[in-house]
Every structure is written in structure tokens, then in C-alpha cells.
C-alpha atoms as an extended CHARMM CRD file, in Angstrom:
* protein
*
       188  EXT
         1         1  UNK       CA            136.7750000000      216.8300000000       76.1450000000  PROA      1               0.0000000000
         2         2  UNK       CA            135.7460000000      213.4740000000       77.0930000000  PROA      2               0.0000000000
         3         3  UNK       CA            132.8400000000      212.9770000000       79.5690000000  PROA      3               0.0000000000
         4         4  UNK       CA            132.1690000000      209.2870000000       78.9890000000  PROA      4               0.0000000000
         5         5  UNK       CA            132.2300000000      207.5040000000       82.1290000000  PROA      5               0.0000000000
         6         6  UNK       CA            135.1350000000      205.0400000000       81.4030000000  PROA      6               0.0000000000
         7         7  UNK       CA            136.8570000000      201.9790000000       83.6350000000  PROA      7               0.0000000000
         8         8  UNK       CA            139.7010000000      201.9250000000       85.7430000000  PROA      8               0.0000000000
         9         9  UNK       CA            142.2930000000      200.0590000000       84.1380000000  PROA      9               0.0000000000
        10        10  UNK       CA            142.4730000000      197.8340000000       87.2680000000  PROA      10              0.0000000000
        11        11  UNK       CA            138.4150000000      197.3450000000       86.9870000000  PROA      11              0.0000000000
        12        12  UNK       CA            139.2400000000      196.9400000000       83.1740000000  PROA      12              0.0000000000
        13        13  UNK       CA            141.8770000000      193.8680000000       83.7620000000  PROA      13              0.0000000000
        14        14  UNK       CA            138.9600000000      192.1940000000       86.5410000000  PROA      14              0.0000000000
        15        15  UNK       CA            136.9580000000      192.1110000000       84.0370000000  PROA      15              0.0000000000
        16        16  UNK       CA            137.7220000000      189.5300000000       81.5530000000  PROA      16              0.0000000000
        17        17  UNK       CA            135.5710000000      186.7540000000       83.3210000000  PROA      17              0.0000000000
        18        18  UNK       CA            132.4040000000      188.4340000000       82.0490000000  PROA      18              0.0000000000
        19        19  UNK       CA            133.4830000000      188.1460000000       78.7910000000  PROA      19              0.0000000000
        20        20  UNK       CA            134.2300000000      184.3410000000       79.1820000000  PROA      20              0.0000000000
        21        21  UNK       CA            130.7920000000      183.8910000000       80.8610000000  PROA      21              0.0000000000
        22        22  UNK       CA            129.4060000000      185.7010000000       77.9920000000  PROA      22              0.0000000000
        23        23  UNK       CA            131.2330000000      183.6800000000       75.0710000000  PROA      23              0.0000000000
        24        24  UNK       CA            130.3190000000      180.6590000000       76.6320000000  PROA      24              0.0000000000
        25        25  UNK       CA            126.4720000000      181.7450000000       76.7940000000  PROA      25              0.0000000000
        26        26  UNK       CA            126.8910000000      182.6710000000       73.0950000000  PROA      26              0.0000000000
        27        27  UNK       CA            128.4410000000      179.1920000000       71.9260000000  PROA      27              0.0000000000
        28        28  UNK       CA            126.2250000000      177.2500000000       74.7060000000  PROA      28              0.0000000000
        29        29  UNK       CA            123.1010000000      179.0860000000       72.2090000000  PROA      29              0.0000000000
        30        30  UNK       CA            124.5530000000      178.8160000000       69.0180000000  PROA      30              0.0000000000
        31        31  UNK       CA            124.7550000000      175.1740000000       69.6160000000  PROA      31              0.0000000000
        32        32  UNK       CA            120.9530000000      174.7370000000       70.3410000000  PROA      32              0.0000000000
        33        33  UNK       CA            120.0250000000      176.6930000000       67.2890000000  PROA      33              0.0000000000
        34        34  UNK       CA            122.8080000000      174.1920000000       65.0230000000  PROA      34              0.0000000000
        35        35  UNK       CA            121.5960000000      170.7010000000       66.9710000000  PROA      35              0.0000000000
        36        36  UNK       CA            117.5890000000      171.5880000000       67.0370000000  PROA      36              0.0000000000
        37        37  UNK       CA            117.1330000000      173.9520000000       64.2320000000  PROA      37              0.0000000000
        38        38  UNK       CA            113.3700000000      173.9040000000       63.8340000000  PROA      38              0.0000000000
        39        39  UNK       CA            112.3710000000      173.8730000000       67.2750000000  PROA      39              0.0000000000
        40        40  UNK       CA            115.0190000000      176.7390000000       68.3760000000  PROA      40              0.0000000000
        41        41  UNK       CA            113.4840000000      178.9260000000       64.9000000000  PROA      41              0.0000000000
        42        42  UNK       CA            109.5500000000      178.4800000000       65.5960000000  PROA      42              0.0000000000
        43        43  UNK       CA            110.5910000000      179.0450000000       69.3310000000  PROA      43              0.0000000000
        44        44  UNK       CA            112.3060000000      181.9130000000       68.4440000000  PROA      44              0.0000000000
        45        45  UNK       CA            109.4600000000      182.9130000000       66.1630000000  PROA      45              0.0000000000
        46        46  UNK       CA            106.4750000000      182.4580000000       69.0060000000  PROA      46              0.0000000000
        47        47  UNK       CA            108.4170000000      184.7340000000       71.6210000000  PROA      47              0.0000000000
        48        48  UNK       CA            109.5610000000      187.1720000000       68.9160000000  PROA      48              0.0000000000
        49        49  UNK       CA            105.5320000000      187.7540000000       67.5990000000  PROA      49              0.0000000000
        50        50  UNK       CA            104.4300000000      187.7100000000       71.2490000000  PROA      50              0.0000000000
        51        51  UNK       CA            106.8280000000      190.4090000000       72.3390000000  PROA      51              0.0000000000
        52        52  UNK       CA            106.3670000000      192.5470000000       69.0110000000  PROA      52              0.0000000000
        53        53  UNK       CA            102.6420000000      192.3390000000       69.9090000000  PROA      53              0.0000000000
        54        54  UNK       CA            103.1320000000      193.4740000000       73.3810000000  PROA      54              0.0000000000
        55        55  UNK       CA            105.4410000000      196.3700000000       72.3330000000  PROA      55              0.0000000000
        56        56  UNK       CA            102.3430000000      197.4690000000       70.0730000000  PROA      56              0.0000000000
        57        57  UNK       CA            100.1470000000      197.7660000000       72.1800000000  PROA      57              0.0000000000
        58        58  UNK       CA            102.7110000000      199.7570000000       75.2300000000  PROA      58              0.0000000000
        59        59  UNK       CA            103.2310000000      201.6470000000       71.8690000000  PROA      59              0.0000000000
        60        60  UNK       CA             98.9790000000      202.4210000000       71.2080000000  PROA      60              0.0000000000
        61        61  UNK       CA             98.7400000000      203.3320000000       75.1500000000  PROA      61              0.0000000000
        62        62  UNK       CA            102.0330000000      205.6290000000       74.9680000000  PROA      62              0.0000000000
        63        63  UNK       CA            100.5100000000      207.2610000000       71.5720000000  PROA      63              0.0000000000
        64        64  UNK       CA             96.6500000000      207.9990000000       73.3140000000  PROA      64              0.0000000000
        65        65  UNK       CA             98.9160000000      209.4460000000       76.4230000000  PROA      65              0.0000000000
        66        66  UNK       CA            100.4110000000      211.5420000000       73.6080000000  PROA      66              0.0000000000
        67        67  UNK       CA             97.1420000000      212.5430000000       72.1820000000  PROA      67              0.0000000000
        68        68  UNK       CA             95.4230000000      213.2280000000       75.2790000000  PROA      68              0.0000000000
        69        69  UNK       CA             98.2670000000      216.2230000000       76.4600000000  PROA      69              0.0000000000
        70        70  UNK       CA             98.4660000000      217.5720000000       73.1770000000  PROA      70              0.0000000000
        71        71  UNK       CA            100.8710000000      215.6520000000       70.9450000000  PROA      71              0.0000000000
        72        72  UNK       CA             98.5710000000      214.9970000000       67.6570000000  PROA      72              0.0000000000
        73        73  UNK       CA            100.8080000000      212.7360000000       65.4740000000  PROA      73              0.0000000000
        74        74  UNK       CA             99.4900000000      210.1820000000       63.3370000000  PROA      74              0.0000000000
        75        75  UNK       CA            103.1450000000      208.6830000000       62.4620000000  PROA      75              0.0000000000
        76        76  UNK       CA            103.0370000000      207.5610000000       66.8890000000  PROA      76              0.0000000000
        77        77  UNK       CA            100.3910000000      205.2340000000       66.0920000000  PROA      77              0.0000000000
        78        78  UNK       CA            102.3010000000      203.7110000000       62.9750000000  PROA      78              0.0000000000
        79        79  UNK       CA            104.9020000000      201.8590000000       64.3300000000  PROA      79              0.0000000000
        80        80  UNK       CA            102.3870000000      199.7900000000       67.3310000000  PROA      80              0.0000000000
        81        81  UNK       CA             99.9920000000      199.0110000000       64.7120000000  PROA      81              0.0000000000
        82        82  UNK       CA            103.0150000000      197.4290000000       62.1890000000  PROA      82              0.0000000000
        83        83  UNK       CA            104.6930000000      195.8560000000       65.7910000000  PROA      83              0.0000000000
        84        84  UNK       CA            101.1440000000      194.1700000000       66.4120000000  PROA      84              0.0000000000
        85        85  UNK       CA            100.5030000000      193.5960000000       63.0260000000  PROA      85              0.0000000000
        86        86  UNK       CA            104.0380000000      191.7570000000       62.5200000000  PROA      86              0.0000000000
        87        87  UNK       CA            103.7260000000      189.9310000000       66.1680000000  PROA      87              0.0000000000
        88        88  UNK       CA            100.2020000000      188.1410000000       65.0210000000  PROA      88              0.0000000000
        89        89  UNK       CA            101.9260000000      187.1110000000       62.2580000000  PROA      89              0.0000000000
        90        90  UNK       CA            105.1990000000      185.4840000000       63.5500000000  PROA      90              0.0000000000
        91        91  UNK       CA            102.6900000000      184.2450000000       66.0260000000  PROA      91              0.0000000000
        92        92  UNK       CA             99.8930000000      183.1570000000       63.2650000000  PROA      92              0.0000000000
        93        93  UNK       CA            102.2660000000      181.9060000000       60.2730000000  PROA      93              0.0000000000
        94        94  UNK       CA            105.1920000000      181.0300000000       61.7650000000  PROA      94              0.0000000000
        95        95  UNK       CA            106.7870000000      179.1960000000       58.5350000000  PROA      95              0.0000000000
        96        96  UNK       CA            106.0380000000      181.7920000000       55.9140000000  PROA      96              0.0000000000
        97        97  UNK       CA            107.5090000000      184.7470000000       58.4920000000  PROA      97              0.0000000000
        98        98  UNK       CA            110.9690000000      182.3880000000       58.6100000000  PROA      98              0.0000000000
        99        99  UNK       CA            110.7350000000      182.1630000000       55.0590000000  PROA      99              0.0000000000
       100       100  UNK       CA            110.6860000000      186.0470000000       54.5630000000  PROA      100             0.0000000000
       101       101  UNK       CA            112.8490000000      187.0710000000       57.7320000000  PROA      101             0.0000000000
       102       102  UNK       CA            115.2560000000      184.3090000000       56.2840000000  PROA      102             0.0000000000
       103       103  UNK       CA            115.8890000000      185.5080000000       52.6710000000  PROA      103             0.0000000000
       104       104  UNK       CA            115.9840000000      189.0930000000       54.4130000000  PROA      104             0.0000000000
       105       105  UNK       CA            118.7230000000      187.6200000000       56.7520000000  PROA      105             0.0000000000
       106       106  UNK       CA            120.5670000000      186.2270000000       53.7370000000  PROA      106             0.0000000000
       107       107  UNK       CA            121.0380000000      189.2250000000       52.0490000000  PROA      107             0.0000000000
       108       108  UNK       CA            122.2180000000      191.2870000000       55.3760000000  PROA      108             0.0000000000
       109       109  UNK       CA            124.8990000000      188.2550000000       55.4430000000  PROA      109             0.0000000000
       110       110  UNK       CA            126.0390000000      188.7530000000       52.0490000000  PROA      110             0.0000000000
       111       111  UNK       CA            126.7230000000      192.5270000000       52.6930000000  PROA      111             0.0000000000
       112       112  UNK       CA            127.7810000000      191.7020000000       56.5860000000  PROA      112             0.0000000000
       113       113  UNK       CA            130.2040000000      188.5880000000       55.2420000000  PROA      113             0.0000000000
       114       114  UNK       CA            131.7530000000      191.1800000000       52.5300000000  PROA      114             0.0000000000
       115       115  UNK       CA            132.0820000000      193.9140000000       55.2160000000  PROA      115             0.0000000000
       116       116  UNK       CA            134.1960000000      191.3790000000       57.6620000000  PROA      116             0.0000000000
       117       117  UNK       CA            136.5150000000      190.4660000000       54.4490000000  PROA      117             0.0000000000
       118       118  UNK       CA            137.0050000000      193.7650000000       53.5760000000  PROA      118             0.0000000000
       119       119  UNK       CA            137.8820000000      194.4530000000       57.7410000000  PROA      119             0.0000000000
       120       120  UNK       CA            140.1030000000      191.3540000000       58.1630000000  PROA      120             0.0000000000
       121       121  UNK       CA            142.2940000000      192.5960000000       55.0390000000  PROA      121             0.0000000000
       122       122  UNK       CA            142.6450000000      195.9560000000       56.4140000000  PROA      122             0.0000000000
       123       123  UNK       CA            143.6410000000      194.1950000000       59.7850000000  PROA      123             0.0000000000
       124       124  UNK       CA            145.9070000000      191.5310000000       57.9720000000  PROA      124             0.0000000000
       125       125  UNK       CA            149.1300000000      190.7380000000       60.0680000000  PROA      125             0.0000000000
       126       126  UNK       CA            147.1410000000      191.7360000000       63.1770000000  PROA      126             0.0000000000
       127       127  UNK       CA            146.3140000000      189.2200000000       65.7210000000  PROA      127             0.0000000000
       128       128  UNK       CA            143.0090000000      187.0870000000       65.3070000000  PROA      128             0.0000000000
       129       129  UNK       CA            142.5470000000      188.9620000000       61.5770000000  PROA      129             0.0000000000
       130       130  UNK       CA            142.0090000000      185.0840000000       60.2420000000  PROA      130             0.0000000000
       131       131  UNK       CA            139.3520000000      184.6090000000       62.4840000000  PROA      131             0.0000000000
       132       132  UNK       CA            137.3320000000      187.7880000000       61.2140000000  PROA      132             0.0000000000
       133       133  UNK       CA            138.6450000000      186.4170000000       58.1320000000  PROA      133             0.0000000000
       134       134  UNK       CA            137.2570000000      182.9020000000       58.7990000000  PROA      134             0.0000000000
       135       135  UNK       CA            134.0220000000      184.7090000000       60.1620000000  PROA      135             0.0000000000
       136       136  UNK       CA            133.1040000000      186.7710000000       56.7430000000  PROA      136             0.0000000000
       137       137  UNK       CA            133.9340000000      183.9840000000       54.8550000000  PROA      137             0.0000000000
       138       138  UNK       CA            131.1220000000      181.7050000000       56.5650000000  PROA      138             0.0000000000
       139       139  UNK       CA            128.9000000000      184.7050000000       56.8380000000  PROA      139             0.0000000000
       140       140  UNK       CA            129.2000000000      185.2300000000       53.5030000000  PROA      140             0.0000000000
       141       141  UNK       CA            128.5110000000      181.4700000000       52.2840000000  PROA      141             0.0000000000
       142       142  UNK       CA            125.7830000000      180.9620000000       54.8460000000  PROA      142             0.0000000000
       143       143  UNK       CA            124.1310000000      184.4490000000       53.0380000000  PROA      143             0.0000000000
       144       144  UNK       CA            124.2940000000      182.6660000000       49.9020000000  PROA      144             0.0000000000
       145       145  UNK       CA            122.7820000000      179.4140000000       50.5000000000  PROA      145             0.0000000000
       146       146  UNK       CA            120.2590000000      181.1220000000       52.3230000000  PROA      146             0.0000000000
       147       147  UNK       CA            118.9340000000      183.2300000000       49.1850000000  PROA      147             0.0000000000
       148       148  UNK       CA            119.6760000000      180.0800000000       46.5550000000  PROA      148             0.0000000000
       149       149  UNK       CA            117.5810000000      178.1760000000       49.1360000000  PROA      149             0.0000000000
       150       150  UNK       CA            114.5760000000      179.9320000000       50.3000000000  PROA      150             0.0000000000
       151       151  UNK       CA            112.5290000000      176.2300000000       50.7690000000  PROA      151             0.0000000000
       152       152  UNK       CA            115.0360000000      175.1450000000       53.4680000000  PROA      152             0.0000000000
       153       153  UNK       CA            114.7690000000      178.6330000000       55.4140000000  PROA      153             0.0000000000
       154       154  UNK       CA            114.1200000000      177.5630000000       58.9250000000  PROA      154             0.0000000000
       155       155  UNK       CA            117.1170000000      175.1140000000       59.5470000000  PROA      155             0.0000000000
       156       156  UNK       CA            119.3610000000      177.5010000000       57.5890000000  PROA      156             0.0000000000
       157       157  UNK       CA            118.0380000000      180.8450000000       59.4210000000  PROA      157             0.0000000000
       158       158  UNK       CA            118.8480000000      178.8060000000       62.7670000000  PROA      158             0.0000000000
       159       159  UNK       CA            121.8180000000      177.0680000000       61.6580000000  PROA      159             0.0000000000
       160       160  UNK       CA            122.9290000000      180.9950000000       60.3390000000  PROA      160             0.0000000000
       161       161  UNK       CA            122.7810000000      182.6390000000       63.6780000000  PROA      161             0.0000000000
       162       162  UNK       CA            123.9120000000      179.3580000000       65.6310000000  PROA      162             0.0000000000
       163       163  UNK       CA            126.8520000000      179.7590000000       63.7550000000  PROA      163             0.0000000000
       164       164  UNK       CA            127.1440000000      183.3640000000       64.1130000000  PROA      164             0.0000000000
       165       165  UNK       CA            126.8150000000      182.8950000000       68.0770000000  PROA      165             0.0000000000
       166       166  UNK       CA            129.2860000000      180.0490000000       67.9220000000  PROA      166             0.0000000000
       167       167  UNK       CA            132.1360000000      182.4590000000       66.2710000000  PROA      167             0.0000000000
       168       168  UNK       CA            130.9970000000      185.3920000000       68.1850000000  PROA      168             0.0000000000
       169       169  UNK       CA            131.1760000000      183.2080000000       71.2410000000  PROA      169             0.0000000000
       170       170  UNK       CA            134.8200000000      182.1300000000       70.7740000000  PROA      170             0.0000000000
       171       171  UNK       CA            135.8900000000      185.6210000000       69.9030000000  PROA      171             0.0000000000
       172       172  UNK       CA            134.5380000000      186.8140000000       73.3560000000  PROA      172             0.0000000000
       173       173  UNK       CA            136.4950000000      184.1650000000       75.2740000000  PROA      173             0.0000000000
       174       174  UNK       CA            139.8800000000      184.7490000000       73.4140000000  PROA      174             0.0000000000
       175       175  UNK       CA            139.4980000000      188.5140000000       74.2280000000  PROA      175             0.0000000000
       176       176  UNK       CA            138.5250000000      187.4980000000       77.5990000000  PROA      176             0.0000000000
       177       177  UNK       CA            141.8770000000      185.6130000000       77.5390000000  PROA      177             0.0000000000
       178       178  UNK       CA            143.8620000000      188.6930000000       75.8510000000  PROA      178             0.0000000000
       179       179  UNK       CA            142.5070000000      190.9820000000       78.5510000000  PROA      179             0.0000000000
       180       180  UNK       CA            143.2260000000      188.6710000000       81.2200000000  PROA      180             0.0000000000
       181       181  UNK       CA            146.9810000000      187.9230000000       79.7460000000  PROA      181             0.0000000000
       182       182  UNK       CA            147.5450000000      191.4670000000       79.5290000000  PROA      182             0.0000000000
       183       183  UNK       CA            147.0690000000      192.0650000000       82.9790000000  PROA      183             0.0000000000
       184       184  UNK       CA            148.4980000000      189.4130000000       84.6290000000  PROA      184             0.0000000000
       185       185  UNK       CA            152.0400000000      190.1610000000       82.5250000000  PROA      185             0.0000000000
       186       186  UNK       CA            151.3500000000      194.4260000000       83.8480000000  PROA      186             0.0000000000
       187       187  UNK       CA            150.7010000000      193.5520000000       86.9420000000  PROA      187             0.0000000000
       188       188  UNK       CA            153.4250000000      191.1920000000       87.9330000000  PROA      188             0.0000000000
């Protein structure tokens, strides 16, 4: 039995402009991380460490509530003390958190490149299975240089995920465009 709430088909077909909008938004960013690299990575830094700091210390307030009706858990006041602790560090040392989030990054990519290979063969002779192709491939690479390279993290960490938004971006408009297709040729 299936109780997820699911779309109309004719809602479904409407639909494919918010997909555009969203691919665009997604190649519009990618390209500010790939043309400004530093400033997009320490401005991604600042607002990342102020928001992990914030979330630690919600987190403190939500574990006291917990303590004071009865909830006595030392492991709710672990993860706002590491989210404040992290946050004042983005915040503090901006180029050494890069650095580590960076190499960190580079090995997800590896695995994340591998595990879009390994998907595009399974969907080869499938429609767009070169761009998932094309996709792991860079993901890959970009993984690679960014572990053989620690020194240059911050343009490579931005120039990663611009490029990541950038493909991701394009994939969203051309199943914007599939969608769209699709229900112009059923509904004619």
C-alpha cells in the first residue's frame, strides 16, 4: 500500500519550469564558485562557521529543555558543543578548515566519481548515460587533484563544487526539457 502523497500527472507535466529555474540557479552558482574561487570558498566558509555556531547553541538550549523535564543525556549536549566548536573554527581559521574539508571532499569524490561510472555503465544505451558518464569522470579527476594537491585546496574545493553545480545544473534543465517534451507530445 502506498500512502505517499504523489502528483497528478497533469501537475507532474506543469511542472518542468521549476526544474529549469532550478538548473539555471545551480549553473548561475557553479559559475561564481569557478570565476571567483577564493572569495566564493572563505564566503562560503564565514556563513558555514556562523550557522554551525548558531545551530550549537539552539542545540545547548534544546539539551537544558531536555534536562530540565527529565531527559538526562550527556550524548544531547555532544553534538552543539562539536557544531560550536567547528563554527569558531571555519569562522577563526578559515584556510586551514578549507584545507581539511577539502582533502575530505576529495576523497568523497573519488568514491562519488567511481559510484557515477559504475551507474552510467549499468545505464549504458539509456538516454543522457554519457552525461553521468561525463559527470563521474570529472568527479573522479577533480577527487584526485584535490588529494595530490592539498596546498591549492581553496580554488580546487570551489572550482569542485562549481563544477558539480554546473553539471547538476544542466542535468536539471534537460529533465526539465524531457518532462516538458513528454507532455506536450501526451497531451496533443
Amino acid at each position: 500500500m502506498n500512502t505517499s502523497p504523489s502528483m497528478s500527472p497533469a501537475l507532474h507535466s506543469k511542472m518542468w519550469w521549476v526544474l529549469w529555474v532550478n538548473g539555471i540557479m545551480l549553473i548561475l552558482g557553479g559559475l561564481v564558485l569557478v570565476t571567483v574561487p577564493l572569495m566564493a570558498a572563505f564566503a562560503w566558509l564565514y556563513i558555514f562557521g556562523i550557522m554551525l555556531a548558531i545551530a550549537g547553541v539552539l542545540g545547548l538550549f534544546g539539551a537544558f529543555f531536555g534536562l530540565s523535564h527529565g531527559i538526562h543525556s550527556v550524548t544531547a549536549f555532544v553534538g552543539p558543543i562539536l557544531a560550536m566548536i567547528l563554527g569558531v573554527l571555519f569562522v577563526d581559521a578559515p584556510q586551514q578548515s578549507a584545507i581539511t574539508i577539502t582533502e575530505f571532499a576529495g576523497a568523497l569524490a573519488i568514491i562519488g566519481g567511481g559510484a557515477l561510472i559504475a551507474t552510467a555503465l549499468g545505464l549504458r544505451g539509456h538516454d543522457g548515460w554519457i552525461g553521468v558518464l561525463g559527470n563521474g569522470v570529472m568527479t573522479t579527476i577533480a577527487g584526485i587533484l584535490i588529494v595530490m594537491w592539498p596546498d591549492a585546496a581553496l580554488f580546487v574545493f570551489a572550482i569542485f563544487f562549481g563544477v558539480q553545480l554546473i553539471f547538476s545544473g544542466f542535468r536539471m534543465c534537460a529533465i526539465g526539457s524531457r518532462i516538458r517534451r513528454f507532455s506536450a507530445s501526451h497531451h496533443s
